[in-house]
N, C-alpha and C positions, 0 to 999 in steps of 0.2 A: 740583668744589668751588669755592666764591666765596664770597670775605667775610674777616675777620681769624681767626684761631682754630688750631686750632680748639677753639672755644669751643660752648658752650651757656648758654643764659642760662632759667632757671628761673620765669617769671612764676607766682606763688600755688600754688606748692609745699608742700603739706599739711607742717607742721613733724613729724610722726610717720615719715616718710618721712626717713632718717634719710645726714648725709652719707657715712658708711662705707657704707650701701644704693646711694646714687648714684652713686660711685665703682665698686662694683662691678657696677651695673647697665651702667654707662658700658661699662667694662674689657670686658663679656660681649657689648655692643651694635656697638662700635666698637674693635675693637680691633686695627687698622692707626692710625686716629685718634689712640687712644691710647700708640703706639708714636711719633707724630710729635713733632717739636719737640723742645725743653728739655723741657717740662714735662708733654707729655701734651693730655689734653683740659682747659680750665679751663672750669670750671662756676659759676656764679653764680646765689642765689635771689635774688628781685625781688620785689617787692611795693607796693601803690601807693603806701609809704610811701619807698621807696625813689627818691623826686624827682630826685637828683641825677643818677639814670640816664635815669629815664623820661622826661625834660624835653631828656637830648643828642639829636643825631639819631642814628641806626643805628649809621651810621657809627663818630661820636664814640663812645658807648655801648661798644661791641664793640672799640674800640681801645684804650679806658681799662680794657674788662675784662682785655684779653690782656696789655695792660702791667703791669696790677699781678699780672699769671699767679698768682693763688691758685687757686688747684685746684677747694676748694669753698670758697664764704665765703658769710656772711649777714649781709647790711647792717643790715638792721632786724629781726631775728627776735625777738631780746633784748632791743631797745631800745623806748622809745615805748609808746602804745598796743597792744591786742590787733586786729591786724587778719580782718576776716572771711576765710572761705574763700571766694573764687571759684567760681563753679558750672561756670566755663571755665579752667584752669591751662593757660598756653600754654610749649611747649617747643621752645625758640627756635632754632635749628640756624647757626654759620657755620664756613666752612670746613671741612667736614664730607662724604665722598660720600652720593649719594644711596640708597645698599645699606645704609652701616653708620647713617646717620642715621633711616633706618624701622627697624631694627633695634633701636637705639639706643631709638625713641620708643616702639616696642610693649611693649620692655619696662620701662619709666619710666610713658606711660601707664595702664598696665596695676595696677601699684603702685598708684597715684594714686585710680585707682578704686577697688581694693580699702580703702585706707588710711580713705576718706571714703566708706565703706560703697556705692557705688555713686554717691553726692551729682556727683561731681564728676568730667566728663569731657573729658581735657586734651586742647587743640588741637596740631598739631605743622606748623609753618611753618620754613623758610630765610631765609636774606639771599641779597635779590635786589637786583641794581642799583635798581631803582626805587623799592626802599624806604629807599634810604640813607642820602637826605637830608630823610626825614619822623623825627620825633621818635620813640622808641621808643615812648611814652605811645601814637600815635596809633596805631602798627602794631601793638601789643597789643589796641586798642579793633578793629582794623578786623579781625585776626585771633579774635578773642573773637566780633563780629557773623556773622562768615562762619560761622565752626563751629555756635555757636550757629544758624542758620539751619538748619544742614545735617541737622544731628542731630532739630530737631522736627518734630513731625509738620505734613504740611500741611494747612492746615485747610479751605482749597478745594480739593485730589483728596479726603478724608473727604465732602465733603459732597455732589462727584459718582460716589464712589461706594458712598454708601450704596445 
Protein backbone atom coordinates (compact mmCIF):
# COMPACT_ATOMS: atom_id res chain seq x y z
CA UNK A 1 0.00 0.00 0.00
CA UNK A 2 1.25 3.84 -0.68
CA UNK A 3 -0.29 6.96 -0.39
CA UNK A 4 -2.44 8.75 2.66
CA UNK A 5 -5.72 6.80 3.29
CA UNK A 6 -6.86 4.91 3.19
CA UNK A 7 -8.92 6.72 1.09
CA UNK A 8 -10.73 6.47 -2.35
CA UNK A 9 -11.42 9.38 -4.16
CA UNK A 10 -14.69 9.09 -6.60
CA UNK A 11 -14.03 11.24 -10.00
CA UNK A 12 -17.90 11.41 -11.91
CA UNK A 13 -19.61 9.09 -9.82
CA UNK A 14 -23.05 8.65 -11.25
CA UNK A 15 -25.11 10.56 -8.29
CA UNK A 16 -27.86 7.22 -8.55
CA UNK A 17 -25.12 5.29 -7.02
CA UNK A 18 -25.97 5.93 -3.70
CA UNK A 19 -23.48 6.62 -0.57
CA UNK A 20 -25.01 3.83 1.71
CA UNK A 21 -24.41 1.60 -1.73
CA UNK A 22 -20.63 2.94 -1.51
CA UNK A 23 -20.11 2.25 1.82
CA UNK A 24 -21.23 -1.12 1.47
CA UNK A 25 -19.62 -1.91 -1.64
CA UNK A 26 -16.40 -0.61 0.08
CA UNK A 27 -17.16 -2.79 3.44
CA UNK A 28 -17.59 -6.17 0.90
CA UNK A 29 -14.43 -4.95 -1.38
CA UNK A 30 -11.98 -4.13 1.18
CA UNK A 31 -12.56 -5.07 4.19
CA UNK A 32 -9.14 -5.38 6.10
CA UNK A 33 -8.97 -1.49 4.69
CA UNK A 34 -12.04 -0.92 6.27
CA UNK A 35 -11.17 -2.18 9.60
CA UNK A 36 -7.92 0.22 9.52
CA UNK A 37 -7.51 3.49 11.03
CA UNK A 38 -10.02 5.61 13.10
CA UNK A 39 -12.27 5.91 10.59
CA UNK A 40 -12.17 3.13 8.05
CA UNK A 41 -11.97 3.83 4.43
CA UNK A 42 -12.87 7.73 3.50
CA UNK A 43 -14.31 8.01 0.35
CA UNK A 44 -14.78 11.30 -1.50
CA UNK A 45 -16.95 12.02 -4.99
CA UNK A 46 -15.27 14.54 -7.22
CA UNK A 47 -16.29 16.19 -10.04
CA UNK A 48 -14.87 18.87 -12.42
CA UNK A 49 -16.70 21.18 -10.37
CA UNK A 50 -14.97 20.20 -7.46
CA UNK A 51 -11.60 22.79 -8.20
CA UNK A 52 -10.47 22.91 -4.99
CA UNK A 53 -9.20 19.42 -5.14
CA UNK A 54 -8.60 18.88 -8.74
CA UNK A 55 -6.29 21.95 -8.88
CA UNK A 56 -3.99 20.47 -5.31
CA UNK A 57 -1.42 17.93 -6.30
CA UNK A 58 -2.04 14.11 -5.28
CA UNK A 59 -0.34 14.65 -2.68
CA UNK A 60 -2.04 17.78 -1.17
CA UNK A 61 -5.60 16.41 -2.51
CA UNK A 62 -5.47 12.95 -0.55
CA UNK A 63 -4.19 14.57 2.56
CA UNK A 64 -6.80 17.24 2.82
CA UNK A 65 -9.25 14.32 2.05
CA UNK A 66 -7.94 11.96 4.97
CA UNK A 67 -7.85 15.03 7.25
CA UNK A 68 -11.08 16.02 6.96
CA UNK A 69 -11.92 11.73 7.34
CA UNK A 70 -15.59 12.11 6.10
CA UNK A 71 -16.27 8.74 5.21
CA UNK A 72 -18.37 9.71 2.22
CA UNK A 73 -18.99 13.49 1.26
CA UNK A 74 -19.94 15.32 -1.80
CA UNK A 75 -18.56 18.65 -2.55
CA UNK A 76 -20.51 19.63 -5.45
CA UNK A 77 -23.29 17.18 -6.03
CA UNK A 78 -26.01 19.63 -4.52
CA UNK A 79 -24.52 22.64 -5.25
CA UNK A 80 -23.83 24.65 -8.62
CA UNK A 81 -24.73 23.57 -11.96
CA UNK A 82 -25.89 20.08 -13.20
CA UNK A 83 -22.66 18.56 -14.12
CA UNK A 84 -22.47 15.90 -17.10
CA UNK A 85 -21.70 12.24 -16.60
CA UNK A 86 -18.32 11.37 -17.67
CA UNK A 87 -18.09 8.46 -20.31
CA UNK A 88 -14.85 7.61 -17.90
CA UNK A 89 -15.54 7.80 -13.95
CA UNK A 90 -12.13 7.10 -12.37
CA UNK A 91 -11.73 5.40 -8.93
CA UNK A 92 -8.92 6.57 -7.42
CA UNK A 93 -7.24 4.08 -4.98
CA UNK A 94 -4.54 5.23 -1.92
CA UNK A 95 -3.27 3.43 0.77
CA UNK A 96 -5.25 0.67 -0.09
CA UNK A 97 -3.57 -3.31 -1.01
CA UNK A 98 -3.65 -4.22 -4.30
CA UNK A 99 -6.19 -7.58 -3.65
CA UNK A 100 -8.73 -5.52 -1.65
CA UNK A 101 -8.43 -2.49 -4.11
CA UNK A 102 -9.49 -4.62 -7.46
CA UNK A 103 -11.85 -6.08 -5.31
CA UNK A 104 -13.00 -2.89 -4.15
CA UNK A 105 -13.16 -1.47 -7.98
CA UNK A 106 -14.94 -4.59 -9.70
CA UNK A 107 -17.51 -4.12 -7.51
CA UNK A 108 -17.93 -0.07 -7.61
CA UNK A 109 -17.07 -0.36 -11.42
CA UNK A 110 -19.53 -2.72 -11.95
CA UNK A 111 -22.57 -0.53 -10.30
CA UNK A 112 -21.35 2.31 -12.41
CA UNK A 113 -22.00 0.65 -15.43
CA UNK A 114 -25.02 -0.73 -14.50
CA UNK A 115 -26.43 2.60 -12.90
CA UNK A 116 -25.66 4.54 -16.50
CA UNK A 117 -27.19 1.84 -18.44
CA UNK A 118 -23.82 0.65 -19.88
CA UNK A 119 -22.87 4.62 -20.90
CA UNK A 120 -20.16 4.73 -18.68
CA UNK A 121 -17.02 2.75 -17.86
CA UNK A 122 -14.97 3.52 -14.88
CA UNK A 123 -11.21 3.71 -14.89
CA UNK A 124 -9.44 2.12 -11.56
CA UNK A 125 -5.86 3.66 -10.85
CA UNK A 126 -3.47 3.99 -7.40
CA UNK A 127 -1.17 6.67 -5.91
CA UNK A 128 1.98 6.22 -7.07
CA UNK A 129 5.01 8.24 -6.19
CA UNK A 130 5.15 9.86 -9.55
CA UNK A 131 2.08 11.05 -9.52
CA UNK A 132 2.20 13.04 -6.38
CA UNK A 133 3.22 15.95 -7.28
CA UNK A 134 1.17 16.38 -10.54
CA UNK A 135 -2.24 17.99 -9.84
CA UNK A 136 -5.14 15.60 -9.34
CA UNK A 137 -6.92 17.58 -12.50
CA UNK A 138 -4.11 16.24 -14.57
CA UNK A 139 -3.85 12.50 -13.22
CA UNK A 140 -7.74 12.23 -13.83
CA UNK A 141 -7.16 13.65 -17.59
CA UNK A 142 -4.19 11.26 -17.99
CA UNK A 143 -5.95 8.32 -16.38
CA UNK A 144 -9.34 9.07 -18.39
CA UNK A 145 -6.93 9.10 -21.84
CA UNK A 146 -5.26 5.78 -20.97
CA UNK A 147 -8.52 3.74 -20.22
CA UNK A 148 -10.33 5.48 -22.80
CA UNK A 149 -7.56 4.25 -25.33
CA UNK A 150 -7.75 0.90 -23.79
CA UNK A 151 -11.13 0.10 -24.12
CA UNK A 152 -11.87 1.24 -28.01
CA UNK A 153 -11.46 -0.42 -30.57
CA UNK A 154 -8.45 0.01 -32.80
CA UNK A 155 -9.00 1.34 -35.86
CA UNK A 156 -5.78 0.31 -37.61
CA UNK A 157 -5.76 -3.75 -36.38
CA UNK A 158 -9.86 -3.38 -37.94
CA UNK A 159 -8.62 -2.22 -41.07
CA UNK A 160 -5.76 -4.96 -41.34
CA UNK A 161 -7.94 -7.31 -40.44
CA UNK A 162 -10.64 -7.15 -42.41
Amino acid sequence: TFGPGPAILLYGCPAGVTDDELKDMIEDGAPEATKAGVGGVICRRIDDATTSLLDMTVQGALEKVVKEGRKISSESIDGGGVTSQPACPVVYFSGISNAEMMATYRIISSEIYEETGGAANAACAKAVPPAMDKTLRQVVEEITGDHLDAISPDEELNDYGA
